[in-house]
C-alpha positions in Angstrom: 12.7 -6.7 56.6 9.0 -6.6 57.8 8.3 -2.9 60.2 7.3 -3.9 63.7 4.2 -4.1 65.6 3.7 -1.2 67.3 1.5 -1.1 70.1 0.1 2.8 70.6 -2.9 3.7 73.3 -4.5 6.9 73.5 -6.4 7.5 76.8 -9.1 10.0 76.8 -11.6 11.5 79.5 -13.8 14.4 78.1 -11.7 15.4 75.1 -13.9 16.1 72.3 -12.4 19.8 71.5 -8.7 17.8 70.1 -9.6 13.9 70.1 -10.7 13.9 66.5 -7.2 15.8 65.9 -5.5 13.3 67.8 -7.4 10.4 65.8 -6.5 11.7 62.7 -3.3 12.0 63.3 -2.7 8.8 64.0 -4.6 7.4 60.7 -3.0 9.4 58.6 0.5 7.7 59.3 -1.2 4.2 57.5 1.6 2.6 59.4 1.3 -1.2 58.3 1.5 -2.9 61.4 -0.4 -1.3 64.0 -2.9 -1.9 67.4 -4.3 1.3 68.0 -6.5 1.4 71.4 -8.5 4.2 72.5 -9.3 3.7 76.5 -12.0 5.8 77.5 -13.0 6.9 80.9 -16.7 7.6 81.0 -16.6 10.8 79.4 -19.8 12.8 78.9 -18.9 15.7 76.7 -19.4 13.8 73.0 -15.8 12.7 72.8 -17.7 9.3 72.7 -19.7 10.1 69.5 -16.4 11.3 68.0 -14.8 7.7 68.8 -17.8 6.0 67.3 -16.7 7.9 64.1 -13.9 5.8 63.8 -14.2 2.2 65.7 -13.6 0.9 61.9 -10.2 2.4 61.4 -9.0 1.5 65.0 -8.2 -2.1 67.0 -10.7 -1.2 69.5 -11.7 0.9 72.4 -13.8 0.9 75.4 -15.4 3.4 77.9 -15.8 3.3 81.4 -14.6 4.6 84.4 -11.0 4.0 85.6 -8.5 5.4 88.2 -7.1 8.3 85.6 -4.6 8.2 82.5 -2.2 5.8 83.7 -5.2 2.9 84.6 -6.4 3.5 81.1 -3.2 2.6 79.4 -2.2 -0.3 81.6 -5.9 -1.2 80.5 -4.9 -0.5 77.1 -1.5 -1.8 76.4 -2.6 -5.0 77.7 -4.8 -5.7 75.1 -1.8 -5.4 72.6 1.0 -7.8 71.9 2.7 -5.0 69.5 6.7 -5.5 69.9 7.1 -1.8 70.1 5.2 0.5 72.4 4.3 3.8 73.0 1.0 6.1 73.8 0.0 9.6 72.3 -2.8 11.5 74.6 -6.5 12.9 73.5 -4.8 16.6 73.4 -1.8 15.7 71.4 -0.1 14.1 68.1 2.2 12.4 65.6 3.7 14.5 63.5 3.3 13.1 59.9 5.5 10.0 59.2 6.3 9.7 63.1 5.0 5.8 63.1 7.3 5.1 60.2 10.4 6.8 61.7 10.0 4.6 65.1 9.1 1.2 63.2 12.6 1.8 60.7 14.3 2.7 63.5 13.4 -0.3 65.8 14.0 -2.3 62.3 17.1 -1.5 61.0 19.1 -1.4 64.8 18.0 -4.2 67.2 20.5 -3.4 69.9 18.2 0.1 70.3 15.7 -0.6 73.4 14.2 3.2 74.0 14.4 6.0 71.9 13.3 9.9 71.8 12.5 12.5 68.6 13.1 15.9 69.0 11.0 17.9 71.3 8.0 19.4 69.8 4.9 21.8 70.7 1.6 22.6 68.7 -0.4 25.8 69.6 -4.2 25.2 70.5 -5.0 25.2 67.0 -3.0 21.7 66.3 -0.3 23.9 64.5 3.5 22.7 65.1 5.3 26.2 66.7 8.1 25.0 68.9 10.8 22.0 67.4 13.3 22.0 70.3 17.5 20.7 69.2 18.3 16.7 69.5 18.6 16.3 73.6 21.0 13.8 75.0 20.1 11.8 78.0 22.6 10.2 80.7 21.0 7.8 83.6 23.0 9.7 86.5 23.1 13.0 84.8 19.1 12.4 84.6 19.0 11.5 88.4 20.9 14.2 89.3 18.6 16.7 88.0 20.2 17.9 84.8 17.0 17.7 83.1 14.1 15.7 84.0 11.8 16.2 80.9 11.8 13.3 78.7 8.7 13.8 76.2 6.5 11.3 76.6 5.1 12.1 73.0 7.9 11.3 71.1 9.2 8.0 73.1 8.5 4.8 72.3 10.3 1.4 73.6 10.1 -2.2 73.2 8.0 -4.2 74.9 11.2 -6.6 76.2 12.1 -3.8 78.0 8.9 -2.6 78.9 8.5 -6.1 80.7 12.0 -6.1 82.7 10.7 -3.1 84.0 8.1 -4.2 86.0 5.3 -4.4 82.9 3.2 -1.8 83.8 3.0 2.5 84.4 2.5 3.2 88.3 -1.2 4.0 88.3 -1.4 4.8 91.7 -1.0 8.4 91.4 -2.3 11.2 89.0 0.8 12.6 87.6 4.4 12.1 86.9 3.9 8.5 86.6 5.8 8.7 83.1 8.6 10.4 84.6 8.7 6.9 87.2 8.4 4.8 84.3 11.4 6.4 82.7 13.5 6.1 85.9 12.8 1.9 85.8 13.5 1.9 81.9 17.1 3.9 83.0 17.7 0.4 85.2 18.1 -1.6 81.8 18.4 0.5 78.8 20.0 3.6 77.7 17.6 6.4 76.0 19.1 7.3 72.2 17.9 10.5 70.7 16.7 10.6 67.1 17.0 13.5 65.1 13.2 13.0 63.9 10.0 14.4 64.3 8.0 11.8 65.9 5.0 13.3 67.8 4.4 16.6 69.8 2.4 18.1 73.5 -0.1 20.2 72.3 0.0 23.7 75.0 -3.4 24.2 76.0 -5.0 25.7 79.6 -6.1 22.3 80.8 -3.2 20.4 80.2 -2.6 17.8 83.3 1.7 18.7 82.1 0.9 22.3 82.8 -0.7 22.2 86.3 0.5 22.2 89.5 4.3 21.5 88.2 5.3 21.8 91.7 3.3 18.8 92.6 5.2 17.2 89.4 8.3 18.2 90.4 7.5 17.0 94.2 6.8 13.5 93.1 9.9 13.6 90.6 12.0 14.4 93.8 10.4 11.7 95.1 10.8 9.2 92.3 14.2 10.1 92.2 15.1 9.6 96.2 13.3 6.1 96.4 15.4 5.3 93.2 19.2 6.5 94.8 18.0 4.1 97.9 18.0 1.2 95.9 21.8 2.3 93.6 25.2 1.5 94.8 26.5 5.0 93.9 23.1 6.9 94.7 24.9 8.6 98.1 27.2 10.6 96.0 23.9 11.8 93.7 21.3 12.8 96.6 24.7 14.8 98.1 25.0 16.5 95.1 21.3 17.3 94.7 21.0 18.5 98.6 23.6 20.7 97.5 21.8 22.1 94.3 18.5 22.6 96.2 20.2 25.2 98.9 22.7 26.8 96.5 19.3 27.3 94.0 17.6 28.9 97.1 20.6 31.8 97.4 19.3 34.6 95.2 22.6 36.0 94.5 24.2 32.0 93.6 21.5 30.9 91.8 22.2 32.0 88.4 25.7 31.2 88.6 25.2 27.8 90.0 22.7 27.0 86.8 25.2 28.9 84.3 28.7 27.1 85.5 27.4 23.6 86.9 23.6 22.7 85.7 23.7 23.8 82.2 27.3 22.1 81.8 26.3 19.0 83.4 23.6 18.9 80.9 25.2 20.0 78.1 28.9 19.0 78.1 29.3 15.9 76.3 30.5 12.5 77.3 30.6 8.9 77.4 28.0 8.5 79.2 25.7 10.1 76.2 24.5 7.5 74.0 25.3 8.5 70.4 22.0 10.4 67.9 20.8 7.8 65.8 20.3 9.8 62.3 19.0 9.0 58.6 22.1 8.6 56.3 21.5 6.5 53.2 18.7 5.0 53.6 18.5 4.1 56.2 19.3 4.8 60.6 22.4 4.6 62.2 23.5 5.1 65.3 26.4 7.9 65.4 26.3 9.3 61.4 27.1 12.8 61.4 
């Protein structure tokens, strides 16, 4: 069976210390069928010159200014018709075959919608330091706070479900507007974990991810709120996380509150978890052990 399309934007403003890393690593999966965008925003710093370097080997890019990250890839994935989507920022990468595990993936089980590799961080040098275990993620356990980090680097969808869910990321805002995007995806599909490397957040000083994570976690609060408005059940979830926000405030409760009912809630399996889709004879299946 032919891989699919697979539609990958990288947006950039004044980049040009990691870009070229970020380029390369992208090339260097010689995936078969890909539309790779770059989406500049006007930047002034030679990450320009460094994009010139490689207009060849890409689908395209442009430059000019836009309304931040999130305008540059609704700019970008809709110069793509890939069936599977995804996007890999000017700091970050793909860990080497990371293309070819989401295209077999997508391949050999078309029930899958959304899926996730294992958590992954490179050092300022590009080098790979951190590979976190195979997370499991629930819709309400994600709403009620169990976890609310999904990497972004690592997830890639199809563009069926990236049109039920409204077609587009929120770019009215700065930040966080991945974590939103995830919360519309939860509405249709479930998120499966793969027990791959796929692509990594590079740490750095001026990572966007790294600053003011109280404003992130503000407008996750918020995301979250708007989103238990619109559910059936979503009374019983903002209860529950009214009730985690004061216990978590009680110096002497909080540790015990994370220990006996966060971490479980994340942690304790259930049917709510969708099963990790792992490599066993050739190919992936959902489940193997």
């Amino acid at each position: 069976m032919t891989l699919p399309g697979i539609a990958l934007i990288t947006p950039v403003y004044n980049s040009a210390k990691y870009i070229e890393q970020t380029i390369g690593s992208v090339l260097a999966q010689n995936y078969p069928n890909l539309e790779y965008f770059i989406i500049d925003g006007g930047s002034t710093d030679g990450t320009i010159e460094i994009i010139r370097r490689y207009e060849k080997q890409i689908s395209g890019w442009i430059s000019e200014p836009d309304n931040g990250m999130y305008d540059a890839l609704n700019k970008g994935f809709a110069r793509t018709s890939g069936e599977v989507m995804g996007w890999i920022s000017a700091t970050d990468q793909l860990h080497t075959g990371g293309l070819a595990v989401v295209g077999n993936v997508f391949r050999d089980l078309p029930e899958v919608e959304w899926i996730t590799g294992r958590p992954t961080a490179f050092n300022e040098e590009g080098s790979t330091y951190e590979v976190g275990g195979v997370a499991h993620w629930s819709k309400y356990r994600f709403l009620a706070h169990a976890n609310r980090y999904i990497q972004q680097e690592s997830t890639f969808w199809r563009r069926r479900l990236w049109d039920k869910a409204g077609g587009q990321v929120d770019a009215s805002r700065r930040s966080a507007s991945d974590f939103e995007l995830w919360v519309r995806f939860f509405r249709y599909a479930q998120l499966y974990p793969v027990d791959a490397l796929i692509g990594g957040f590079r740490v750095h000083e001026a990572s966007l991810g790294l600053q003011n994570l109280e404003v992130c976690h503000r407008i996750h609060d918020e995301v979250i709120d708007a989103e238990l408005e619109r559910m059936p059940k979503g009374s019983t979830l903002r209860a529950f996380r009214r009730l985690s926000a004061r216990v978590r405030k009680i110096r002497g409760l909080r540790y015990a509150w994370w220990r006996l009912v966060e971490q479980p809630l994340y942690r304790w399996p259930g049917p709510d978890w969708p099963p990790v889709i792992r490599y066993r004879g050739g190919k992936w299946i959902i489940g193997a052990r």
